[in-house]
C-alpha positions as CSV (number, residue, x, y, z in Angstrom):
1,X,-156.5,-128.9,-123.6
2,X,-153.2,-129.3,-122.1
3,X,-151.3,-126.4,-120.0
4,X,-147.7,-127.0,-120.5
5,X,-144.7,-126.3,-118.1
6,X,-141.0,-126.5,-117.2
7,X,-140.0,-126.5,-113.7
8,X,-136.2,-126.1,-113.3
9,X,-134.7,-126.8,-109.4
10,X,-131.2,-125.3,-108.9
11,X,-129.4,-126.9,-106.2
12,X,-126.9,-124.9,-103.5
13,X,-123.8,-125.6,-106.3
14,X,-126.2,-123.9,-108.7
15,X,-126.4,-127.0,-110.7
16,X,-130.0,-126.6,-112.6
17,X,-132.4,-129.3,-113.9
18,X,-135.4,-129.3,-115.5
19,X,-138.5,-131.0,-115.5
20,X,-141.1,-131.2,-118.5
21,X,-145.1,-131.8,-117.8
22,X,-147.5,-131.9,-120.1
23,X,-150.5,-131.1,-118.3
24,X,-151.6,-128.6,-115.6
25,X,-149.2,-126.4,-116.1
26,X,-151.4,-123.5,-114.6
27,X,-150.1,-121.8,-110.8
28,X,-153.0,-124.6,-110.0
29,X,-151.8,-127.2,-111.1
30,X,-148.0,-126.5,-110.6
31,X,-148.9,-125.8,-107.0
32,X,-150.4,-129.6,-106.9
33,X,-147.1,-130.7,-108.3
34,X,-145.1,-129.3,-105.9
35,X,-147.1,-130.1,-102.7
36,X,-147.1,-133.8,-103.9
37,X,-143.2,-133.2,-104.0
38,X,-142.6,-132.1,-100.7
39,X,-145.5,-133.2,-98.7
40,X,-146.8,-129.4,-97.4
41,X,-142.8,-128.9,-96.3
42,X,-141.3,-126.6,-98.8
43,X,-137.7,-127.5,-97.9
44,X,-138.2,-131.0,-99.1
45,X,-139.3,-129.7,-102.1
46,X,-136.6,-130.6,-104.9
47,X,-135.8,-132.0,-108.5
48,X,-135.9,-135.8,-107.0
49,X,-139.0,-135.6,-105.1
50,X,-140.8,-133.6,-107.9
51,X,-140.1,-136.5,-109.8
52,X,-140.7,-139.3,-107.8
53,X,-143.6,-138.2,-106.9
54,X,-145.5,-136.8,-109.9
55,X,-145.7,-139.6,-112.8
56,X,-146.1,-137.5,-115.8
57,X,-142.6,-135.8,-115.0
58,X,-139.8,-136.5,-117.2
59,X,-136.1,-134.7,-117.1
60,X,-135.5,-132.4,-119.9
61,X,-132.6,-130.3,-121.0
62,X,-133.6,-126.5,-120.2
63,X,-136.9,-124.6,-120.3
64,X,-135.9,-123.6,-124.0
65,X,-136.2,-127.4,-124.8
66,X,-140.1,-127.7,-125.2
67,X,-141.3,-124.7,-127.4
68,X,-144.5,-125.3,-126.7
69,X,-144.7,-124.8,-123.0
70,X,-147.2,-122.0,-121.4
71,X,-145.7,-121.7,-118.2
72,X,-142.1,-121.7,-116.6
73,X,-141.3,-122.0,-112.9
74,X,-137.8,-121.8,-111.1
75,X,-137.5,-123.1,-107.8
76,X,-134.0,-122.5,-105.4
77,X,-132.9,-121.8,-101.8
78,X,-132.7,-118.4,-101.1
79,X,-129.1,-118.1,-100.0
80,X,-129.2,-115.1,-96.7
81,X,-132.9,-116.5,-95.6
82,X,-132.3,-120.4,-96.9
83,X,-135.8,-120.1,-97.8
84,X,-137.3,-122.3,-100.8
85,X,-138.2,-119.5,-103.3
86,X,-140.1,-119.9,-106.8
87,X,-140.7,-117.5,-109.8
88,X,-143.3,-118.2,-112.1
89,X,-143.3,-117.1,-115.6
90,X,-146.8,-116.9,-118.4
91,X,-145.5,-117.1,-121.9
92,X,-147.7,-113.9,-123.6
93,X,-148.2,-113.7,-127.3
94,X,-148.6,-109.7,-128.1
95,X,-150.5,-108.7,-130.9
96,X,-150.1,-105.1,-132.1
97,X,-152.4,-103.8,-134.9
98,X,-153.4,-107.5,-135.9
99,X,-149.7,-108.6,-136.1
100,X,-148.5,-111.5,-134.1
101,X,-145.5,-110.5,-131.9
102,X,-143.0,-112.2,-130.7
103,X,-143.5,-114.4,-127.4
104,X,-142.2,-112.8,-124.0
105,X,-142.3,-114.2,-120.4
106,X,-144.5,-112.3,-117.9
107,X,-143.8,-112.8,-114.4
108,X,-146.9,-114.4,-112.8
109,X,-145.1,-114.5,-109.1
110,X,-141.9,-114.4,-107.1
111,X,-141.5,-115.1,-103.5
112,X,-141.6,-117.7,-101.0
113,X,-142.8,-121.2,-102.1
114,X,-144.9,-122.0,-99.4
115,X,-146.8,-118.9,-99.9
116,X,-147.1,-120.3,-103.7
117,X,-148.7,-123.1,-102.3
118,X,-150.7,-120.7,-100.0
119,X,-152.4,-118.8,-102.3
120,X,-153.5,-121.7,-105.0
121,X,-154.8,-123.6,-101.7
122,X,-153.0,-126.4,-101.5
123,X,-151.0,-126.2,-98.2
124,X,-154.3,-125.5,-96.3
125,X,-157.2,-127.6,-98.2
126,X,-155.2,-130.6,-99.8
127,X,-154.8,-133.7,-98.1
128,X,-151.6,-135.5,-99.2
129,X,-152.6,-139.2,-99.7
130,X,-155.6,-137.5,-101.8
131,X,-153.4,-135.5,-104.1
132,X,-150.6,-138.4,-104.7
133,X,-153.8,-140.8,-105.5
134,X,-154.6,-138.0,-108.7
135,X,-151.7,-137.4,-109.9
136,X,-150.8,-140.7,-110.0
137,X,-154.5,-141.4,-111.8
138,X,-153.8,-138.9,-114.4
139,X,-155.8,-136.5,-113.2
């Protein structure tokens, strides 16, 4: 089953693009994405690299463009502690007395994007040339 996501970089002009994946969407799996991006170095970390260096990405227009994504992430320089920040978002689906609601975005984390990458494993049990390798395999 695939775990969709958009992952929108805004650069210090605060011009915004988005990027569309179709699988591993999941904090796992966008975690994965990123470290291939920047290498373990979250400063590196932006729209280019993410690109370059994860196959399955492709440009896109806004998070609103694919309907059918599960998860959103933003990722910017924080602009007192020039820290690379992310905020992750899980698209919910309440149902109240049987009745499908409509969709809202839940917050899943905020905060420093090496502590993203922290907490999902990936800046302390990844090696680099290993994660490139399955992402690149489609896996």
């Amino acid at each position: 089953m695939s775990t969709r996501a958009t992952y929108q970089f805004k650069n210090l002009i605060g011009e915004k693009f988005t990027v569309y994946i179709h699988h591993d969407g999941y904090p796992e799996g966008a975690s994965m994405y990123l470290y291939n991006s920047c290498q373990g170095e979250p400063s590196d970390c932006n729209v280019n690299t993410f690109i370059r260096a994860n196959k399955k990405a492709e440009l896109t227009g806004s998070h609103e463009s694919h309907g059918d994504t599960e998860y959103r992430y933003n990722i910017w320089i924080d602009d007192m502690t020039k820290t690379k920040m992310i905020e992750g978002y899980k698209r919910e689906i309440p149902v109240i007395n049987g009745v499908y609601q409509k969709p809202q975005w839940v917050t899943i984390y905020f905060g420093e994007l090496i502590q993203f990458m922290r907490q999902h494993d990936f800046l302390i049990t990844a090696a680099p040339n290993q994660l490139l390798q399955e992402t690149h395999n489609g896996r």
